[in-house]
Wavefront OBJ file of the C-alpha trace (Angstrom):
o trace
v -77.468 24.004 69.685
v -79.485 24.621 72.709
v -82.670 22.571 73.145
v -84.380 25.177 75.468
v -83.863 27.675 72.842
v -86.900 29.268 71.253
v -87.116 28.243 67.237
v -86.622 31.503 65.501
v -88.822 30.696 63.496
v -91.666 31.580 65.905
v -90.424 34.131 67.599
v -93.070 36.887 68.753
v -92.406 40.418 69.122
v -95.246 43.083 70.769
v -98.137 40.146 69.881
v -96.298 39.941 66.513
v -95.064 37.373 64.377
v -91.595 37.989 63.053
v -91.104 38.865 59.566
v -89.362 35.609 58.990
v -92.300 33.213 60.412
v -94.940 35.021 58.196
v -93.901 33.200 55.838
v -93.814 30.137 57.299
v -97.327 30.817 59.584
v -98.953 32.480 56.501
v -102.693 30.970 55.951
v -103.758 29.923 52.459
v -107.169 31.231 52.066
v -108.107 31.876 48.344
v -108.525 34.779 49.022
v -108.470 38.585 47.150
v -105.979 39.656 49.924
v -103.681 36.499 49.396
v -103.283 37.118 45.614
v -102.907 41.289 47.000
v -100.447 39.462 49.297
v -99.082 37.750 46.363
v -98.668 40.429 44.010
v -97.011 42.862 47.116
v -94.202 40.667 47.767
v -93.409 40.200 43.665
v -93.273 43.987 43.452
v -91.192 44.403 46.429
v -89.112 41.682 44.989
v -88.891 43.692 41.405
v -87.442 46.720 43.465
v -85.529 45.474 45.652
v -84.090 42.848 42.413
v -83.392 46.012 40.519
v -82.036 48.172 42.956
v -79.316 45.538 43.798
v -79.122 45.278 39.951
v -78.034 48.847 39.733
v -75.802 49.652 42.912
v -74.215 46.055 42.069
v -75.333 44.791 45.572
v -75.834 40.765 44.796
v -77.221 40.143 48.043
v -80.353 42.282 47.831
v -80.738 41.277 44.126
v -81.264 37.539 45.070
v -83.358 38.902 48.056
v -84.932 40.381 45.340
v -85.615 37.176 42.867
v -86.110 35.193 45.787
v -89.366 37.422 46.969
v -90.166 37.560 43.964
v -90.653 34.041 43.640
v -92.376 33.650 46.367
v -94.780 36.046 45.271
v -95.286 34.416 41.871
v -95.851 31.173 44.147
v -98.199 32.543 46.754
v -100.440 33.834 43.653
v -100.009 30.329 41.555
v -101.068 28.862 44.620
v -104.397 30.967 44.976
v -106.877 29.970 42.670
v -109.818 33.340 43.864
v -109.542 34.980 40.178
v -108.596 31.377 38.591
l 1 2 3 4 5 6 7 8 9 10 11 12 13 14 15 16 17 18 19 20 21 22 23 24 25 26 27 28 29 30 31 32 33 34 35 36 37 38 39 40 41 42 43 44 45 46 47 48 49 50 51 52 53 54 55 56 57 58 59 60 61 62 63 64 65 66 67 68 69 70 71 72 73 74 75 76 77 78 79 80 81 82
């Protein structure tokens, strides 16, 4: 492993964050666009879950139930309509 090596995590791209640091850079803010936030990624999850479910791709099904609960999380986590 190279020490001088950017963490992936972090990397930018055109003033960007990288779909994989969003996650891990993502604000909690109690906010009506987190639990939007929330809700997005579960329904994304849902689709992408039963698309794999149906083609009999297991990869993008646990994408799927993965993102899907993260969603679930992101929206536990937000207590705005609580």
């Amino acid at each position: 492993v190279r020490r001088d090596a950017p963490d992936p995590r972090f990397v930018y791209r055109a003033g960007r964050p990288d779909m994989r640091s969003s996650r891990v850079l993502k604000k909690k803010d109690n906010s009506i666009e987190e639990e939007l936030g929330g809700l997005g990624e579960r329904l994304k999850g849902a689709v992408k879950q039963g698309v794999g479910a149906v083609t009999g791709n297991e990869s993008l099904r646990r994408e799927g139930k993965r993102e899907n609960k993260e969603g679930k999380a992101r929206q536990e986590d937000n207590d705005v309509l609580d």
